[in-house]
N, CA, C and O atoms as a MOPAC input file, in Angstrom:
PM7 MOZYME 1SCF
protein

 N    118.82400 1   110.98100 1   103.42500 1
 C    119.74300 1   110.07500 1   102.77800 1
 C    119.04700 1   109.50800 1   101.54100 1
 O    117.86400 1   109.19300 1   101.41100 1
 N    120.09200 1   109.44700 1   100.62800 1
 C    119.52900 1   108.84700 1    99.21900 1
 C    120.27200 1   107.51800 1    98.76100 1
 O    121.48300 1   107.47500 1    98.54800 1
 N    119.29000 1   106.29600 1    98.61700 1
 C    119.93300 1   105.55200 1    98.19800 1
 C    119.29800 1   104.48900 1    96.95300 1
 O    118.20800 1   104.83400 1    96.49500 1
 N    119.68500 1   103.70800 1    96.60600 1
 C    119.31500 1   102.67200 1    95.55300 1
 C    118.06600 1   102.41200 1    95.44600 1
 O    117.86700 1   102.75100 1    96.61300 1
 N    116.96900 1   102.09200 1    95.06900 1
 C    115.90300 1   101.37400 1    95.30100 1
 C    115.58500 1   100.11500 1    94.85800 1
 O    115.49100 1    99.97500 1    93.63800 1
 N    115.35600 1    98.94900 1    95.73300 1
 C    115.49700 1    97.56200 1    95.77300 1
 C    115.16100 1    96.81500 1    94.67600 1
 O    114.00700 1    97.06600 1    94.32800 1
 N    115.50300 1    96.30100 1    94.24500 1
 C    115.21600 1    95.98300 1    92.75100 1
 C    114.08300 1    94.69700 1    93.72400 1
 O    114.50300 1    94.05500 1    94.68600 1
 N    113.13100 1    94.62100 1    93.35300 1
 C    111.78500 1    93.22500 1    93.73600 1
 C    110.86000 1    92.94900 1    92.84700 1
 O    109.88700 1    93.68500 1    92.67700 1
 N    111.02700 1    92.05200 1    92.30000 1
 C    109.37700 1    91.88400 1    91.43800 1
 C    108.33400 1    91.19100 1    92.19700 1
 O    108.65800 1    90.09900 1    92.66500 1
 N    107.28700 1    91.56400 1    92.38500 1
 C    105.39500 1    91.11600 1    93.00100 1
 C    105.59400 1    90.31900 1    92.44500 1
 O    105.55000 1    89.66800 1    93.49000 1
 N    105.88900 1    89.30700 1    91.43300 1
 C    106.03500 1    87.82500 1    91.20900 1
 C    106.48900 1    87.03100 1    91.62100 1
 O    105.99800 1    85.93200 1    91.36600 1
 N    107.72900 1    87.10100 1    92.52700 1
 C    108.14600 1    86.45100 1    93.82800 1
 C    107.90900 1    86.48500 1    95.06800 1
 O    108.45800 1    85.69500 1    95.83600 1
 N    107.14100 1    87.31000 1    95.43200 1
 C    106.38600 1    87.03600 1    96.50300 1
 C    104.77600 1    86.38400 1    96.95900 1
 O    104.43400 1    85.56700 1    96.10500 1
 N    104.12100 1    86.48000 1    97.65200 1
 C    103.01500 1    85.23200 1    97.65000 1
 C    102.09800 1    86.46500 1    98.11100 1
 O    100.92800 1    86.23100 1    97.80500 1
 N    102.24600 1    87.64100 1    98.71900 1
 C    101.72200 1    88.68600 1    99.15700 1
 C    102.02700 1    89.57900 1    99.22500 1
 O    103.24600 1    89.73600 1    99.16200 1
 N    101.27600 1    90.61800 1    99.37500 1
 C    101.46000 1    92.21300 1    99.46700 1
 C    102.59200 1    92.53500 1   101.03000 1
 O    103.41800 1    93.42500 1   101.23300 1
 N    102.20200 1    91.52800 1   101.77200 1
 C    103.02800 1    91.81800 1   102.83400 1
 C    104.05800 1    91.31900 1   103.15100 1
 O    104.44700 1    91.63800 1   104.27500 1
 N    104.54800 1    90.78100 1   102.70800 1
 C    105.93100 1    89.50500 1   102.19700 1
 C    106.86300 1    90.96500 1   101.17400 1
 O    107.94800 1    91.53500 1   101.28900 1
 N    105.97300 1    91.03800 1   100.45800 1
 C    106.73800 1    91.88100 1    99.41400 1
 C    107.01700 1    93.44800 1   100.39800 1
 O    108.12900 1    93.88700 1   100.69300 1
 N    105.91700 1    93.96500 1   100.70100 1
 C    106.40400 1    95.49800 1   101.47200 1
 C    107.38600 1    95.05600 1   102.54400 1
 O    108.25100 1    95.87500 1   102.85600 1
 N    107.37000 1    93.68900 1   103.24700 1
 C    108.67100 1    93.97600 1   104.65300 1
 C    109.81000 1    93.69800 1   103.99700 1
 O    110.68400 1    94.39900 1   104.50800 1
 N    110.46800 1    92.73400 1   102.72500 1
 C    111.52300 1    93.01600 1   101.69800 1
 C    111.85900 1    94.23600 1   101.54000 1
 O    112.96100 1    94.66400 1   101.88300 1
 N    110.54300 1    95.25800 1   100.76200 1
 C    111.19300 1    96.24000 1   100.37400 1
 C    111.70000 1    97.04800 1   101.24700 1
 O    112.61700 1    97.74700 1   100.81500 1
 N    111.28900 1    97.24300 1   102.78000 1
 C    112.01800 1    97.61600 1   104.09500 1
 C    113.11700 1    97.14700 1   104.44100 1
 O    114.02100 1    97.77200 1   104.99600 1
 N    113.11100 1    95.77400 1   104.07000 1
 C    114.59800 1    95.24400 1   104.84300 1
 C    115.17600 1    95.48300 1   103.89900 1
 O    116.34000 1    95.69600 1   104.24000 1
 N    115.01000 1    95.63100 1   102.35900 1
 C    116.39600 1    96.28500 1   101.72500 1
 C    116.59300 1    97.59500 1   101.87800 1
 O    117.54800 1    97.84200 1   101.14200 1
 N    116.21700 1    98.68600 1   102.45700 1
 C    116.63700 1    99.74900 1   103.33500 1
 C    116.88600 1    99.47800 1   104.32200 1
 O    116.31900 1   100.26000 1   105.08600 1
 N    117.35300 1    98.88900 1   104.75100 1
 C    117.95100 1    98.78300 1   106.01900 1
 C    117.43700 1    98.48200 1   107.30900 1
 O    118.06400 1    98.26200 1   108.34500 1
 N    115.97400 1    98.50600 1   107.06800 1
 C    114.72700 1    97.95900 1   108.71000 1
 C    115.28800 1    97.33800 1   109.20100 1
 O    116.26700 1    96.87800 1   108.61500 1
 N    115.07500 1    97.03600 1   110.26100 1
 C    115.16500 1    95.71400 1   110.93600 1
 C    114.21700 1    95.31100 1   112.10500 1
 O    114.71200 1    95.31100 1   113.23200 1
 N    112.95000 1    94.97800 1   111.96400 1
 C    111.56400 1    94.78600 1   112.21700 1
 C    111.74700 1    94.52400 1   114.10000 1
 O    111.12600 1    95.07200 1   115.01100 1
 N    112.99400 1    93.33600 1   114.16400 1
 C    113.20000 1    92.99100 1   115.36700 1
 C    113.97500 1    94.00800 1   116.39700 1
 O    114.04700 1    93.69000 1   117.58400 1
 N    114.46600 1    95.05100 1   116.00000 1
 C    114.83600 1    96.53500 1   116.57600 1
 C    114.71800 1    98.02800 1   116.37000 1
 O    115.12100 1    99.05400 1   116.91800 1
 N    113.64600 1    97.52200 1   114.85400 1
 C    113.88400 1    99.01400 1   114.54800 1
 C    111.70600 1    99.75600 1   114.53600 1
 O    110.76200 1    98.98300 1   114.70300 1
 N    111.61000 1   100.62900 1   114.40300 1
 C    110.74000 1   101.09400 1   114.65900 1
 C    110.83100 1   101.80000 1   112.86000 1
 O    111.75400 1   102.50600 1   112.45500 1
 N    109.65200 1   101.37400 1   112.05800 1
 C    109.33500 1   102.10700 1   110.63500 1
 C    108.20000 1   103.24600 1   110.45600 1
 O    107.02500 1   102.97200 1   110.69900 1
 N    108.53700 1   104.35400 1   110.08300 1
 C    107.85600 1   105.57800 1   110.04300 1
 C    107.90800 1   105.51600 1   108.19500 1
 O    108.94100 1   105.84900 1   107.61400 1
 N    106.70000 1   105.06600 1   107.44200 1
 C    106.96400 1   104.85900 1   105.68300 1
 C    106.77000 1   106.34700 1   104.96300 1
 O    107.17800 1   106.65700 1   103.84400 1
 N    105.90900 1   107.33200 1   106.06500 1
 C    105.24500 1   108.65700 1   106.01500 1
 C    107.03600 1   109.28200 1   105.25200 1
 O    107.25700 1   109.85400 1   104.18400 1
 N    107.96700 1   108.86100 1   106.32200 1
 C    109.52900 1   109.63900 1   105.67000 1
 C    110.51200 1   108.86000 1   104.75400 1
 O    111.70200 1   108.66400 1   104.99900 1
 N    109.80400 1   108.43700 1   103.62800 1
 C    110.48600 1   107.36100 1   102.80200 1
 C    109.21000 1   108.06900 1   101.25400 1
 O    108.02900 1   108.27600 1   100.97700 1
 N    110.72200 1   108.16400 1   100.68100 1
 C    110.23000 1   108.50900 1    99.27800 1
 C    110.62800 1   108.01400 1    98.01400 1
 O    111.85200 1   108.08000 1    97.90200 1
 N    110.08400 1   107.56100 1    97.05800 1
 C    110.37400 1   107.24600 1    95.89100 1
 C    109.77700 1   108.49700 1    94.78200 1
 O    109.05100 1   109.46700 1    95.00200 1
 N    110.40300 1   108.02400 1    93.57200 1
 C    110.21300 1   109.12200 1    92.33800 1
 C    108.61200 1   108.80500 1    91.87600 1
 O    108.47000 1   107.60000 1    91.67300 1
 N    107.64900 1   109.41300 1    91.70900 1
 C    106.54700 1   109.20600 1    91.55900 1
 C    105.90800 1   108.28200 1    90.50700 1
 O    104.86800 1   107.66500 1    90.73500 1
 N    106.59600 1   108.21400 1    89.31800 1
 C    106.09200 1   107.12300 1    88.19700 1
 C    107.20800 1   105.75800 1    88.61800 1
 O    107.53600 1   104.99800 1    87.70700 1
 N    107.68500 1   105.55000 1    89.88000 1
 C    108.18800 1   104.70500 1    90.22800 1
 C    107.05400 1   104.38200 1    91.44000 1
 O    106.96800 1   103.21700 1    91.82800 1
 N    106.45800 1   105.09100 1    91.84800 1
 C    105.53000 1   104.49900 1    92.64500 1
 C    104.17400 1   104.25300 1    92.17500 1
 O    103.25600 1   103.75800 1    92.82800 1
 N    104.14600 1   104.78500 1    90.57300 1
 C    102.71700 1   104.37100 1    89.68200 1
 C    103.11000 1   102.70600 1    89.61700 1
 O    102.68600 1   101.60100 1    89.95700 1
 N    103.93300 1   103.19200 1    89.11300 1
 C    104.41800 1   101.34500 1    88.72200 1
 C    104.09700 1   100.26100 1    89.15100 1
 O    103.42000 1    99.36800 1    88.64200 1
 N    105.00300 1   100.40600 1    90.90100 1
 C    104.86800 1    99.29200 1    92.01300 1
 C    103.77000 1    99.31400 1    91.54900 1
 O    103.59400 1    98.36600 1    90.78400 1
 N    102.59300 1   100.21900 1    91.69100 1
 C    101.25200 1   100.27500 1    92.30800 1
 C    100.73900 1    99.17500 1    91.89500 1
 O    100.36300 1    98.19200 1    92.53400 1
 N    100.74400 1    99.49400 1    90.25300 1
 C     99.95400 1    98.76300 1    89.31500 1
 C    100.20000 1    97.21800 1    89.05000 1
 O     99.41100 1    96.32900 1    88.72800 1
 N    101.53500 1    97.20400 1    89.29000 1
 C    101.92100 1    95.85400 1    89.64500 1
 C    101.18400 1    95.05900 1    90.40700 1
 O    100.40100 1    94.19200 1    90.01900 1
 N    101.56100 1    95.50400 1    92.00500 1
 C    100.75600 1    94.84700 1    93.26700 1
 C     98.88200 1    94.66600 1    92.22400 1
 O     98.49400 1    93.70400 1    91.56100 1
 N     98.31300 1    95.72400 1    92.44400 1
 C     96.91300 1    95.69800 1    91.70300 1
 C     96.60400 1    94.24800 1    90.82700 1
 O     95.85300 1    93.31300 1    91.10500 1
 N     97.56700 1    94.48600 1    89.57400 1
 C     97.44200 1    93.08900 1    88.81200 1
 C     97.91500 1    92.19900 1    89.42800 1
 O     97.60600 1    91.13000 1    88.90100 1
 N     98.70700 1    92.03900 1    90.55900 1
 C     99.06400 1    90.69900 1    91.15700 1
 C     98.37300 1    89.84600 1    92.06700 1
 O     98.11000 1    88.64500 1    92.12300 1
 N     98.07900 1    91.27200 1    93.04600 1
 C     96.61300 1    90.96300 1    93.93700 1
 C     95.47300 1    91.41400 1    94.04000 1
 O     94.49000 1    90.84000 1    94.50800 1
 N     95.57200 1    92.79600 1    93.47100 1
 C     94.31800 1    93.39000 1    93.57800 1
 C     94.10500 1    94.41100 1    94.15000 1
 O     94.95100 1    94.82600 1    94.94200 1
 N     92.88700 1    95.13900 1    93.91800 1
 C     92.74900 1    96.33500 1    94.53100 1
 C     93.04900 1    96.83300 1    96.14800 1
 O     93.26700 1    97.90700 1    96.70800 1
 N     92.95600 1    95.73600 1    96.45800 1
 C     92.85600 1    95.30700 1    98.28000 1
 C     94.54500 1    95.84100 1    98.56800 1
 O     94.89900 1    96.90300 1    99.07900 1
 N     95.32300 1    94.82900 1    98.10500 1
 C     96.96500 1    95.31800 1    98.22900 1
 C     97.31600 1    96.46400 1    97.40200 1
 O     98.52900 1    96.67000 1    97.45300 1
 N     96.70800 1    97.25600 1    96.68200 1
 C     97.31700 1    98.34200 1    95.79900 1
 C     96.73000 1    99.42900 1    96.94600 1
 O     97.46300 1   100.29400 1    97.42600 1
 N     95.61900 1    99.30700 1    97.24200 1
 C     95.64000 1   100.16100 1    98.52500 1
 C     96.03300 1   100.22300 1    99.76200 1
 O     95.88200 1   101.21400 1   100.47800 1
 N     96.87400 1    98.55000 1   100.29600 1
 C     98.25900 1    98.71800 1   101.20300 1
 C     99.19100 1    99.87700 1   100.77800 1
 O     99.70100 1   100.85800 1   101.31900 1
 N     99.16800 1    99.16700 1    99.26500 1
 C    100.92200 1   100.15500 1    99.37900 1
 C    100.55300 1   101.50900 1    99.52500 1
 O    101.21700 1   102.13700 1   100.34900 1
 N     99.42400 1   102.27300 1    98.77400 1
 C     98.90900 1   103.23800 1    98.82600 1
 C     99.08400 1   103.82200 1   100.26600 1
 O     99.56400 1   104.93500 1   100.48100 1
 N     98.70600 1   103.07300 1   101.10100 1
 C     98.48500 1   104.05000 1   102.47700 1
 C     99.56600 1   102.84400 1   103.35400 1
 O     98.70400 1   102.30100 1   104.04500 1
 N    100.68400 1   102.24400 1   103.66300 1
 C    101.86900 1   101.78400 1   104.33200 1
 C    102.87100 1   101.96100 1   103.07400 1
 O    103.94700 1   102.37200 1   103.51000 1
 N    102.89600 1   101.83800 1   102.01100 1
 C    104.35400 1   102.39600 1   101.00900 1
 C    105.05400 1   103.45300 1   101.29500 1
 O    104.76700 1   103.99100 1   102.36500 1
 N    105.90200 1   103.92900 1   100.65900 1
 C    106.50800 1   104.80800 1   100.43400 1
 C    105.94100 1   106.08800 1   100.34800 1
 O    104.82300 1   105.81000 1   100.78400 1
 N    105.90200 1   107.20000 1   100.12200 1
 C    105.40400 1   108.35100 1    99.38900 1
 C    105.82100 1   108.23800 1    97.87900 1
 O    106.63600 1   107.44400 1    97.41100 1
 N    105.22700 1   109.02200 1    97.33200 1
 C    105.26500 1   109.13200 1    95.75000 1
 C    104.59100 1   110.30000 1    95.30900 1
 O    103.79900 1   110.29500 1    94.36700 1
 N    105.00300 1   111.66100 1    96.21600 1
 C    104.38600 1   112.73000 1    95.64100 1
 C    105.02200 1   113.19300 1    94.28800 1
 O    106.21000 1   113.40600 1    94.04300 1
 N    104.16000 1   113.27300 1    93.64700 1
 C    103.77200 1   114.31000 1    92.25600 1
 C    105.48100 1   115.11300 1    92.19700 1
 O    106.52500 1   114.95900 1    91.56200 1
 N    104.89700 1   116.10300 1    93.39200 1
 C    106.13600 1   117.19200 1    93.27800 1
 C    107.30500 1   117.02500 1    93.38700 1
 O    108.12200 1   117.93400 1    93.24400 1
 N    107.60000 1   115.82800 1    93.66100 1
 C    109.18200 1   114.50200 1    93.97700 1
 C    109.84600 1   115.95600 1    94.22300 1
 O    110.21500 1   116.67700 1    93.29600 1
 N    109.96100 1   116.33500 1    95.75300 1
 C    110.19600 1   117.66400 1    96.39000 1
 C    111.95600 1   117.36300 1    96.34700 1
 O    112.84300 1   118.20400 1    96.20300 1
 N    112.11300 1   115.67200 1    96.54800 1
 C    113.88600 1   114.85900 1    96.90400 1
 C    114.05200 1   115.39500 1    95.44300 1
 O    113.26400 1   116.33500 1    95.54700 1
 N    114.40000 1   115.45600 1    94.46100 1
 C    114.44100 1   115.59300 1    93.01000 1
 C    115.04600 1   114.16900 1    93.19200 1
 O    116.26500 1   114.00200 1    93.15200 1
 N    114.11600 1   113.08300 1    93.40500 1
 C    114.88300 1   111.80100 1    92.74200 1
 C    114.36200 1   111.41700 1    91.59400 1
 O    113.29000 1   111.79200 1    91.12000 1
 N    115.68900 1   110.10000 1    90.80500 1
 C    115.24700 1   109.50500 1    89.78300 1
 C    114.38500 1   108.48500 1    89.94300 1
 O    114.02500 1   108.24000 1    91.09400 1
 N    113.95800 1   107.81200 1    89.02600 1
 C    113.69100 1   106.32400 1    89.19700 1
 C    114.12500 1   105.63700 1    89.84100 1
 O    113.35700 1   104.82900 1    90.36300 1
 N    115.51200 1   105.56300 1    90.15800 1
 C    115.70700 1   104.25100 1    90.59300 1
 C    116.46600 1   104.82600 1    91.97200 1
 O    117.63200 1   104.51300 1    92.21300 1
 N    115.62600 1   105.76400 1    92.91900 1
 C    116.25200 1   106.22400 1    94.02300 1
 C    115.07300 1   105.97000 1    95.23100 1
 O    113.85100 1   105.95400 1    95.08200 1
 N    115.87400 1   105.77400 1    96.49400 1
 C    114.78400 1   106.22400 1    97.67300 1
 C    115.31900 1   107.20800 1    98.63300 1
 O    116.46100 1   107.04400 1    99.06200 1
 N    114.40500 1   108.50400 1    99.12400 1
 C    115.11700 1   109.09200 1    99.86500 1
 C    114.23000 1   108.55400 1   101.40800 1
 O    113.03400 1   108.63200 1   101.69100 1
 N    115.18600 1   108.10800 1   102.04500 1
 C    114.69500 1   108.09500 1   103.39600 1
 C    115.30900 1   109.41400 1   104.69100 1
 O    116.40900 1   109.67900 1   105.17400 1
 N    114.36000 1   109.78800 1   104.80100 1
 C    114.30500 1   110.82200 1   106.01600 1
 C    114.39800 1   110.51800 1   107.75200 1
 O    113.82500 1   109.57000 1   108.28800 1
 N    115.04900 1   111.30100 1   108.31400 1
 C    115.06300 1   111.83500 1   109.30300 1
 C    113.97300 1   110.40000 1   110.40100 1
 O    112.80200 1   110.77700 1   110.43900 1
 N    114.07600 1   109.67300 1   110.80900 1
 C    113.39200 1   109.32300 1   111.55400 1
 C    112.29300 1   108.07300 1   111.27200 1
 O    111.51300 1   107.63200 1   112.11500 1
 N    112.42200 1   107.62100 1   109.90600 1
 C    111.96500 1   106.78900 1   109.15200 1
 C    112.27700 1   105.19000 1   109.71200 1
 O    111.57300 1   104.17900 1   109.72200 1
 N    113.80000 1   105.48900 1   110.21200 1
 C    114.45800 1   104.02000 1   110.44000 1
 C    114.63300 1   104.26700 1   111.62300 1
 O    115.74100 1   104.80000 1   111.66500 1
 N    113.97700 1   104.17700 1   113.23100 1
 C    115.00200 1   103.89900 1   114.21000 1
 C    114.74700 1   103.37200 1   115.50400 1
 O    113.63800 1   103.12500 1   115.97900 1
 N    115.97900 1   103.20100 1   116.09700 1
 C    115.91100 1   102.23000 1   117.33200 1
 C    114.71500 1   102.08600 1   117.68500 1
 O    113.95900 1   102.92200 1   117.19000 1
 N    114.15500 1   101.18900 1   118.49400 1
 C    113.39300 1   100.96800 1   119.49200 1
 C    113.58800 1   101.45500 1   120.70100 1
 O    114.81900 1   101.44800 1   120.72400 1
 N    113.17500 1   101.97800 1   121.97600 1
 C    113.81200 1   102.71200 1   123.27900 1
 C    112.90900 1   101.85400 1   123.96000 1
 O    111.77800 1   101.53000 1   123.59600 1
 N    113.56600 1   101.49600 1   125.05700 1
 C    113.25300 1   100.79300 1   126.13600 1
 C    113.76300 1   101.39100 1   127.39600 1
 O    114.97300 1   101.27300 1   127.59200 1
 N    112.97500 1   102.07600 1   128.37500 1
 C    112.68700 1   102.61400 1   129.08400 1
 C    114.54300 1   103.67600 1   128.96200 1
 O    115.51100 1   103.54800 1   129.71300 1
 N    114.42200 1   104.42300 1   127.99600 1
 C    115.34100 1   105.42400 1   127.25000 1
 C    116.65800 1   104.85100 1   126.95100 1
 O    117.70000 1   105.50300 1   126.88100 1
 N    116.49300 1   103.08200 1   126.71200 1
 C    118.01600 1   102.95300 1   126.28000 1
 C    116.76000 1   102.28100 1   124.44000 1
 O    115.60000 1   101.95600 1   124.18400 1
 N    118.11800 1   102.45600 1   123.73100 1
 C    118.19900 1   101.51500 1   122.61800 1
 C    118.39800 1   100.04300 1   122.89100 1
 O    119.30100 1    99.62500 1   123.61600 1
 N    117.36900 1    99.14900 1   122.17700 1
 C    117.37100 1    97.89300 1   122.00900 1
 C    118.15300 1    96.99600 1   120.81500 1
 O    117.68200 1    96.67400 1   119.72500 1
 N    119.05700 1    96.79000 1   121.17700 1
 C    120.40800 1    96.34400 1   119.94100 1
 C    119.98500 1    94.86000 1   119.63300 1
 O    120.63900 1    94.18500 1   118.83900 1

C-alpha cells in the first residue's frame, strides 16, 4: 500500500523518539494494539537523506542513527518507484497483536 507521507518537522518535537512514534501513528500504528515491523515501510530515498540530516542537526549523531536503524527504509534502488512525498508500507509492517491466537482490539 502507498500512501501520503506525514508532513512533521524535528522542530516540534523534543526528541528523536517523540518524533519517530508520530511518524508511525500517522500511518496508521497504533502502539496500544498494533505490533511495528519499520524493516516493511519505505520512503523515496532523498526523502530519507533529508529526515536524516534534519534529526542529525537537531539532535545529533546519536538520533540520526535511530532513524538509520528503527526508520523507514530508504533504499537507493526505491524498488516501490515512489516519489517524495510517498510511503509504501508492506505486507506485515502494521499488525494486530495475537493473544493466545485471537486479535487484541
Amino acid at each position: 500500500m502507498i500512501q501520503k507521507l506525514p508532513s512533521l518537522d524535528v522542530e516540534d518535537f523534543e526528541c528523536i523518539t517523540d518524533f519517530m512514534l508520530e511518524f508511525y501513528r500517522r500511518l496508521g500504528w497504533d502502539p496500544t494494539k498494533q505490533e511495528l515491523d519499520p524493516r516493511k515501510i519505505a520512503i523515496h530515498p532523498d526523502t530519507w537523506k533529508e529526515i536524516c540530516m534534519q534529526v542529525k542537526r537537531r539532535w545529533g549523531i546519536g538520533s540520526a542513527l535511530i532513524w538509520m536503524n528503527q526508520g523507514p527504509s530508504g533504499h537507493e534502488d526505491n524498488p516501490h518507484q515512489l516519489d517524495p512525498a510517498s510511503v509504501w508500507i508492506g505486507t506485515g509492517a502494521i499488525a494486530n497483536i495475537q493473544v493466545e491466537g485471537r486479535n487484541i482490539r
